[in-house]
C-alpha positions in Angstrom: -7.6 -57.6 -40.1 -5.4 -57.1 -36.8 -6.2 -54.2 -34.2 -4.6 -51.3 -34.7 -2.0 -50.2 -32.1 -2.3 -47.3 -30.1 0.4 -44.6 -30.2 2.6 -44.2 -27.2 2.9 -40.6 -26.4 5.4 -39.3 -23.9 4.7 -38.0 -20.4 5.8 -34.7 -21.5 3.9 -34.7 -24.7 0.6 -35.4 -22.4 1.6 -33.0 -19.8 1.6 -30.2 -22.3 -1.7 -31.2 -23.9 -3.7 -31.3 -20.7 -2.0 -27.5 -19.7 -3.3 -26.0 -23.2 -6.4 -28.0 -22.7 -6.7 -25.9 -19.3 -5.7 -22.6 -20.6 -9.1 -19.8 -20.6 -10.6 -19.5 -24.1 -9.4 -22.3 -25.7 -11.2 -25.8 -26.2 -10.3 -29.3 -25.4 -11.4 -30.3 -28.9 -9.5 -27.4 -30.7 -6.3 -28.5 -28.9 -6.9 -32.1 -29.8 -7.6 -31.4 -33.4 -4.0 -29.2 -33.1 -2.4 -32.0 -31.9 -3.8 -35.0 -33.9 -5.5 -36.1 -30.8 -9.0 -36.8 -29.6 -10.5 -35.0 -27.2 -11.1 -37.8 -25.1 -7.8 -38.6 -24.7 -6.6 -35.7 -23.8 -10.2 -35.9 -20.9 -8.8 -39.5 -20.0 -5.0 -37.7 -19.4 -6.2 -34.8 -16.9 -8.3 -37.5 -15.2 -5.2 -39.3 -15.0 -3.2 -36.9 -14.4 -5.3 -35.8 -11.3 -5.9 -38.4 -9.7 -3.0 -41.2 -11.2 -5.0 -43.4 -10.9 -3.2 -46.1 -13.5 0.4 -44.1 -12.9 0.2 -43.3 -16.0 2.3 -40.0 -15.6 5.1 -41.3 -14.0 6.2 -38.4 -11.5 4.3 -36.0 -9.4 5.7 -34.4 -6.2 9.0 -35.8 -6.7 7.4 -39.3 -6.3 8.3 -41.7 -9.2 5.9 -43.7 -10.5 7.1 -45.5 -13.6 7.2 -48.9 -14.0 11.3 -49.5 -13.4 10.8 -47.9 -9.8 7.3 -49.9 -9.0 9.3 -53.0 -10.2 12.5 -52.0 -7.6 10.0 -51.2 -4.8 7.9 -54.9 -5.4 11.5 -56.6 -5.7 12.6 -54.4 -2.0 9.2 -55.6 -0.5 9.7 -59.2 -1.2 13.6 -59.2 0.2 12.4 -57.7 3.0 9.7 -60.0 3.8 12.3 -62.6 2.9 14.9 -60.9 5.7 12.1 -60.8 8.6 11.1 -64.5 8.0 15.0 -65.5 8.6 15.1 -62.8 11.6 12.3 -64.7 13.1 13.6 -68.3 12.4 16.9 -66.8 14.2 15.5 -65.8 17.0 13.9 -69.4 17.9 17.1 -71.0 17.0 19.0 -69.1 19.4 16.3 -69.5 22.2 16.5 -73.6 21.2 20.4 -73.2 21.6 20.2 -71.1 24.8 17.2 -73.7 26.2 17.2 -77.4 24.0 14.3 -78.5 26.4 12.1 -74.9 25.2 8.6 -75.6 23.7 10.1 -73.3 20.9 12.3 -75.8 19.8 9.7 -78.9 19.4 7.8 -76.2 16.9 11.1 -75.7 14.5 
C-alpha cells in the first residue's frame, strides 16, 4: 500500500486556524475537530508560525518568504558572487596592463 499524501492547506487557511486556536475559551482540539484537523497540526503551525522556522508561512512583516522569492534571492547571490570574481580579475588585468613586469601579472 503507498503512503498517503498529506493535504496542502493554504497560508491563509493555517493563519486562521492558529488565531481561533488562540482565542480565550476555546480549545485547540475543539478547533481542530471544527476544521478536520489535528490538534497537532494546528500546535506545529503556531510553532511555525512564531518562530518560521521552515518558512512555512510565507510572509511576516512584509518579508516574503515563499519559495519563488528564496529561489530569486539564491539566483541574486550567485550573480553577484559571479560579478565580484570578474571585478577582481579586472582589477589585476588593468594593474598587468598599467605595469607588464608587476608580480600581479606572473599570478594571472
Amino acid at each position: 500500500m503507498g503512503r498517503k499524501k498529506a493535504q496542502a492547506y493554504t497560508e491563509e487557511f493555517r493563519r486562521e486556524a492558529v488565531k481561533r486556536a488562540k482565542k480565550t475559551g476555546v480549545t485547540t482540539a475543539a478547533v481542530a475537530r471544527e476544521l478536520g484537523v489535528s490538534a497537532q497540526q494546528i500546535y506545529n503551525w503556531r510553532r511555525q508560525f512564531n518562530r518560521l522556522s521552515e518558512k512555512q508561512f510565507n510572509s511576516l512583516d512584509g518579508i516574503d518568504y515563499s519559495k519563488r522569492e528564496s529561489a530569486e534571492m539564491r539566483r541574486l547571490k550567485r550573480e553577484l558572487h559571479e560579478a565580484c570574481q570578474e571585478v577582481e580579475f579586472l582589477k589585476k588585468a588593468a594593474v598587468c596592463l598599467a605595469n607588464p613586469k608587476s608580480k600581479i601579472c606572473t599570478d594571472i
